[in-house]
Structure formats: C-alpha cells, structure tokens
C-alpha positions in Angstrom: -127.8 189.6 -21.0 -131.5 189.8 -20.8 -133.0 191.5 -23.7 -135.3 194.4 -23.6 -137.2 196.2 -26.7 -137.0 200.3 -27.0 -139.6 202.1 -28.8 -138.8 205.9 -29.1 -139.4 208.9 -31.8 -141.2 212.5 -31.1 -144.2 212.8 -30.2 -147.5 212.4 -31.4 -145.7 209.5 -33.8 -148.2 206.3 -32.3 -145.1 204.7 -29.9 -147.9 204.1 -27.5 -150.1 201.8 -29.9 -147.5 200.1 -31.5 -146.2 199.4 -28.3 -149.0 197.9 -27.3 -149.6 195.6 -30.5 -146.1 194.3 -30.2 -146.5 193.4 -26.6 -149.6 191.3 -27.5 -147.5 189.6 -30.2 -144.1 189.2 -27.5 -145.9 188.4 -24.3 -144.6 191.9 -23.3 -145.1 194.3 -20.9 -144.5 198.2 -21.1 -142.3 200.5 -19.2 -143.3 203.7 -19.9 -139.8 206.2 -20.9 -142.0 209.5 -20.6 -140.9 212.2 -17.8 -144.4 214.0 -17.7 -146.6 210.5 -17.4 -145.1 209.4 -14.0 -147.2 212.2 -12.8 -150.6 211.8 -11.0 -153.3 214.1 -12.8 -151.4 215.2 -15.6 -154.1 213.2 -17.9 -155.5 214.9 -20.8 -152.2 217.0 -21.2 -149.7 214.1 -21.5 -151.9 212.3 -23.7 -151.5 209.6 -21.2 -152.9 206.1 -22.5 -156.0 205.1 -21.4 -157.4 201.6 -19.9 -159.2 201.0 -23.0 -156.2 201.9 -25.1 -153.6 199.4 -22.8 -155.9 196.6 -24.1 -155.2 194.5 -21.3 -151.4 195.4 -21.6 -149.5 196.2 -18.3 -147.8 199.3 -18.2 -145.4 200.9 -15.4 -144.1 204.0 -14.4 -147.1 206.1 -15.1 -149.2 207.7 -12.2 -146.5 207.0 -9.7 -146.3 210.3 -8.1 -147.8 213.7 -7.5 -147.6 216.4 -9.1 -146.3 218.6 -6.2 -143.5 216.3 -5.9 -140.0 216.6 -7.6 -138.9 213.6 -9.8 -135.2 213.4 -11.1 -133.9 210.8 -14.0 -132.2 209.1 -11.3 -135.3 208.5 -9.3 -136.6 206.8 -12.4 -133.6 205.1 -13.4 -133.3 202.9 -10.3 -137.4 202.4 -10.8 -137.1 201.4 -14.0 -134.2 199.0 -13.7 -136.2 197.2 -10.9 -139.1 197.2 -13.0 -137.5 195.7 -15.9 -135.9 193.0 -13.4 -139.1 192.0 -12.6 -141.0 191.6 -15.8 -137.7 189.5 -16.8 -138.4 187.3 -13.0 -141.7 186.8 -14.8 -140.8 185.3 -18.0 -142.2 188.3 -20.2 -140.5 190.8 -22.2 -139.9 194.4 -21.2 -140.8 197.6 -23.9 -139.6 200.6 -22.6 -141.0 203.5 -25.1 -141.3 206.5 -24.6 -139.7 210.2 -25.5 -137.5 211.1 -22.8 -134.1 210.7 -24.5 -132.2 211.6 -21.0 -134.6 208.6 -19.0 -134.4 206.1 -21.9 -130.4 206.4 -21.4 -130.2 206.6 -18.5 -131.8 203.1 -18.0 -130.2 201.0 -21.3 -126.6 203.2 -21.2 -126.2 202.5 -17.3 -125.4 206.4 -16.2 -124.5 207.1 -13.1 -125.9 210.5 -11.5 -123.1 211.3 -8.9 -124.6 213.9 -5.4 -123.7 217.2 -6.8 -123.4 220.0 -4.5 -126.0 222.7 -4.4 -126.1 226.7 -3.2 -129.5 228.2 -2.4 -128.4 231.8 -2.0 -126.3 231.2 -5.8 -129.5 229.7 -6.9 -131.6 232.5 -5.8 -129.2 235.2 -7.2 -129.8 233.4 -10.9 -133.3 233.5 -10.2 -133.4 236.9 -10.0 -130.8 237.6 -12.7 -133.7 235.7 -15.0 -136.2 238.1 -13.5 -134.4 241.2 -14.6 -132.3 240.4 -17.2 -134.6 238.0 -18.7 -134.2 234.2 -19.3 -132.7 235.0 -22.5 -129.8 236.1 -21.3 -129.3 233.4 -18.3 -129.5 230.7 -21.5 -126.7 232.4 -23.5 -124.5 231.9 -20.0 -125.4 228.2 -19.9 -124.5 228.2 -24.0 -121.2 229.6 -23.2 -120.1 227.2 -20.1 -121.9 224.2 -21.3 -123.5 224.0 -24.9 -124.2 220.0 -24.7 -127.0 220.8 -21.8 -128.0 224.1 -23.8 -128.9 221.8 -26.6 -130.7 219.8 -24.5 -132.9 222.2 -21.9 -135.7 224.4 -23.0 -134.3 228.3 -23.1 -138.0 228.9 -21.2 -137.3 226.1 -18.5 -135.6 228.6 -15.8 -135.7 226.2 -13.4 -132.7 223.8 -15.2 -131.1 226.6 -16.5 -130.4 227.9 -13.2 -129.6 224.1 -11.7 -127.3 223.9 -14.6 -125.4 227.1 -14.0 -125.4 226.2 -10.6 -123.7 223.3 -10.5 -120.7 224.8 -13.1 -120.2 227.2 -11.0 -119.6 224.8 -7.7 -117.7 222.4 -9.1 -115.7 223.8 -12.5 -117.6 221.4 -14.6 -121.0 221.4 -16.8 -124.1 219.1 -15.5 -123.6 217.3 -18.9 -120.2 215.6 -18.1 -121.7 214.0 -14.9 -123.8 212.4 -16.6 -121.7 211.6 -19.8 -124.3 212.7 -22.3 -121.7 212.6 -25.2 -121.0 209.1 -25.2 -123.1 206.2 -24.7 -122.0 203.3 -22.4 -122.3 199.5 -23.5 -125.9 198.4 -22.3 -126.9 196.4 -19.7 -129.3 194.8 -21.8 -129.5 192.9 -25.2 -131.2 195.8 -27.5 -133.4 196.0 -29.7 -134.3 200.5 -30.8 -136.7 201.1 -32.7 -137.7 204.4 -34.2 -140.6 205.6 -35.0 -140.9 208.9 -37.2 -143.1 210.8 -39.7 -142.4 213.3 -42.8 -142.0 216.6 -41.2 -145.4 218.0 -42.5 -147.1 214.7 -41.7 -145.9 214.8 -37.6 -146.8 218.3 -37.5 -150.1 218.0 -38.1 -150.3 215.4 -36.1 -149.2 217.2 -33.1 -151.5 220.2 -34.2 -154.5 217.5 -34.6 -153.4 216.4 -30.7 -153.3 219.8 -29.7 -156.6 220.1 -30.6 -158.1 217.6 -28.7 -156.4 217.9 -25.9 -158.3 220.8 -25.5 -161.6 219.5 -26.4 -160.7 216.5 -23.8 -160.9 218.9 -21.0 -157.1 220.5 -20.7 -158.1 223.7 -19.5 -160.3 222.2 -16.9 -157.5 219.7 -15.9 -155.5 222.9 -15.1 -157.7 224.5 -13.1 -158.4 221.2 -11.0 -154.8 221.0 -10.7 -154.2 224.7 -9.3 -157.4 224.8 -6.9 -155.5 221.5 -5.8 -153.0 223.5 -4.1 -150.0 222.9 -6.8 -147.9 225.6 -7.1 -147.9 227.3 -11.2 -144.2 227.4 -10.8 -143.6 223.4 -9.7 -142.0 220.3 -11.9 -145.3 219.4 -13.2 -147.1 222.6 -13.6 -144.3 223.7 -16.3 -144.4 220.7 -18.3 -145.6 221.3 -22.1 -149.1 222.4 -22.3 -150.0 223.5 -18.8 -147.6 226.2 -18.0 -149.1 227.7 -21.5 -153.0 227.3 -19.8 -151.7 228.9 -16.5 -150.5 231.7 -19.0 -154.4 232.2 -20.0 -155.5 231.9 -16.9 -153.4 234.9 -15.8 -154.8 237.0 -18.4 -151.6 237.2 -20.2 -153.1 235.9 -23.6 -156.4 234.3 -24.7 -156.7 231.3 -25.3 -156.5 231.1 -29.1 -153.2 232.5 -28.5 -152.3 229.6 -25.5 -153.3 227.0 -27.8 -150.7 228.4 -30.7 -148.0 228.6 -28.2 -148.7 224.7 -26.8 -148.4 224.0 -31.1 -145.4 225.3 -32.1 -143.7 224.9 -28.6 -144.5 221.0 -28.8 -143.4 221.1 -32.4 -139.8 222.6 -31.1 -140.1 219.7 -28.4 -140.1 216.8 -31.2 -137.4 218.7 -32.8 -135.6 218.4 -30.3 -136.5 214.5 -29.7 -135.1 213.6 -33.0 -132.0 215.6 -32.3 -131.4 213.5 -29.7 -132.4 209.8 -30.8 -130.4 210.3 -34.3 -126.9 210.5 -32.1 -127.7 206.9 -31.5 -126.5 204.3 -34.6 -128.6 201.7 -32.5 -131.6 203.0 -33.6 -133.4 201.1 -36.6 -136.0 203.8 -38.2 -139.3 203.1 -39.3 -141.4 206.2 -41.4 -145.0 205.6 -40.1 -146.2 206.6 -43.5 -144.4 204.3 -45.7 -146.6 201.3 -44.6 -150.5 200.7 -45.9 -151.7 199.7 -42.4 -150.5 200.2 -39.2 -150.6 196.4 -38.9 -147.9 195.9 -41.6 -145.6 198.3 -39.6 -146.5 196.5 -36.2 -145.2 193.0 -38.0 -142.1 194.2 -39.4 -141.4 195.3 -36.0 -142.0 191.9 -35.2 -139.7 190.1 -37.2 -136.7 192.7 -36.3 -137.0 192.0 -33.0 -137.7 188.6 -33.4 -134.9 188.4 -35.8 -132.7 190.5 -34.1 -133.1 189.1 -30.8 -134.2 185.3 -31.4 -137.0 185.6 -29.1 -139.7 183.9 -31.2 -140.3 180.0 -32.6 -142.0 180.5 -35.6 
C-alpha cells in the first residue's frame, strides 16, 4: 500500500503550518481535507492559506469550484483519491489535513456514497415545517430517527436536516448507515494520523484571536462581494461558518458586534464537534501544540513518527 500522512484536529490549531513544514522535510505535497476551502472566493472567511504561507508547497483541492455550485463528499472523494494517485505517480508524499472529519474518511476509510432517492415536494413540505415550527423542532425529528447524523449536522444547518429526514423517510433507513459512519473500513493507504490539539482555554482564544482578524482582513467586505456576485444567501457556500452570520448583519437582524459573537462561539461549537469526531479514531497519535517550546520541536517529532512509523526516511 502506498502511504499517505493525515494531519487533522479543530480548527484554529496551526494543521496548515505544520503541514507545510513537514512537506518541506518529506518531499510532500498537500491535499487539502477542508469542505469550505474547495470554494472559489471564500478567502478571508476560511482562513484559506495564502501563497506566501504555502512556501513553495503544492496544495490541492482548494479553489476548485464556485461558490454557487453544490459540492458533495463524494465529489471530493473521487478528487482526492485521484489526486493522491498522482502525487504517488510522482515520487512524493501525499498530506491530506484538514478538518472535515466526513471528507478525511471518506478518502482513507474507502466509503462508498450509494444514489439515494430524493422527493422535492417531501423536501419542500420540511422546509416549511422549519419555517413554522422552527428548526428546533425538525432537529429533534432527525435526533429521534437517526442520532449518529444529529451528532454530526449543525441543528441551524436546515438544509442537511431536511436531506437527512428525507432520505429516512424514502427508504426506512438514516443517511448515516449509507455511509457507515459508525465503523471505519481498513484503509487503502499505509497511515500515518496525526492530531493536532490545544488546552481548551488555549484553542479558544485562538479561534476568538482568528475571529478577529478575519474581520479586520476584510470578511464583511468579502460578503458583500460575494452577494452583489449574484450568490444566493441561502446556497452551500453562503451558510458556511462566518458568512451566513455577516448576511445576518447585513439584514439588519443584529449589529455587528453581535455577528462577530455569534461567528465566536458558533466556531467554538464547530471544533467541539471536530474533536468529537477525530477521538472515535484509535489511529490518531495526539500532539498538544502547547507542550513543545517551539513549533519546530513539534514539526520534528512529527517527523520521526512518520518517519518511524512509515520507514519513509534514510537518516
């Protein structure tokens, strides 16, 4: 099997720039595991990498599409696979890293994401049971019929909500057994997982600190570029973390004080729910960030895991 180096933790953790060190150090090249960074334009929000901070390194799977189009895990899947293919062709060593727990596995674990049927008029009727009932209550349905997806989708993501009620109530069976979310599959790969993680405290402010200057970095302004683009508020890309709380000041329903608390603690929930999903895996190794003097002596341990673990490198 060819082996292939996973970097993963919540966010705001530095996956990115030890990724980046370590492919220096491997000859490696990075595949990015992040649902919101295949997106075109979604910049300043996603805290997508820059040029100067690749340092040279190739990465994949960011900017590949835009934002008014609809991008499923399986869609990623099959481009990540043939992405890793090649860098393998090429003599060089794949990192995927990223946060996505559902695209991370879906690549390493080998799911399969079956055609499952859909009903527009049953969608539409859930739609407007959210609208007057409130989304509150279409959660508790999808908690009853299917609590491995309720501990996985956002209670304010309507759109999954509804996709996963849908598709119970076509075939008899939750979304999350399709997809075998319970049990991992052997890899098709020879892994090494790495996890990256902070105290609790420590990765708080830390996601505060990028909240911050994510809106000194122009996040508002990136919305409104975005909207007077023509992409619809409701879309994929225009809920993700971050923007649909902008598109809630620029509604008027809050200032922005208040949109800039809600991106806080609603990203803070998010890398709750990232290490949620990462600990179910025994493959993981963890690192804690904070337990090395230098970022450097972190990046080398890394190093000799891998190395270690993988017997990749001649000393």
């Amino acid at each position: 099997m060819h082996p292939l180096v996973v970097i993963v933790g919540p966010t705001a953790v530095g996956k990115s720039r030890a990724a980046v060190r370590l492919a220096h150090k491997l000859d490696g090249e990075i595949v990015s595991g992040d649902a919101l960074q295949v997106y075109r334009g979604l910049d300043v929000g996603t805290a997508k990498i820059s040029e100067e901070e690749k340092e040279g390194v190739s990465h994949h799977l960011i900017d590949v599409v835009g934002p008014g189009e609809n991008y499923s895990v399986a869609r990623y899947r099959e481009s990540a696979i043939r992405v890793i293919e090649d860098i393998h062709r090429r003599g060089k060593l794949p990192l995927l890293v990223g946060g996505t727990g559902l695209y991370i596995n879906s690549v390493i674990d080998d799911y399969t994401f079956p055609e499952l049927p859909t009903d527009l008029e049953l969608r539409r009727s859930l739609a407007s049971q959210a609208e007057e009932l409130g989304r509150e209550y279409l959660f508790g349905r999808l908690q009853r019929v299917d609590p491995v997806s309720a501990g996985i989708i956002k209670q304010g993501d309507v759109r999954r909500v509804i996709r996963a009620l849908e598709v119970y109530h076509l075939t008899g069976r939750p979304i999350s057994s399709f997809h075998n979310l319970k049990e991992p599959r052997v890899s098709r790969y020879r892994l090494y997982m790495a996890g990256l993680n902070l105290e609790r405290n420590r990765l708080y402010i830390n996601i505060d600190k990028r909240v911050e200057s994510m809106l000194e970095n122009g996040l508002v302004e990136e919305v409104v570029s975005l909207l007077r683009q023509g992409y619809e508020p409701g879309g994929n890309a225009m809920q993700a973390l971050g923007y649909k709380e902008i598109i809630g000041y620029l509604n008027h329903e809050y200032d922005l004080p208040t949109a800039v608390d809600l991106i806080k603690r609603s990203t803070r929930r998010y890398a709750k729910r990232q290490l949620t999903w990462f600990r179910r895996d025994a493959r993981i190794k963890w690192y804690n960030v904070e337990l090395y003097t230098t970022y450097a002596d972190l990046v080398e341990e890394l190093y000799r895991d891998i190395c270690r673990t993988l017997t990749l490198c001649v000393e």
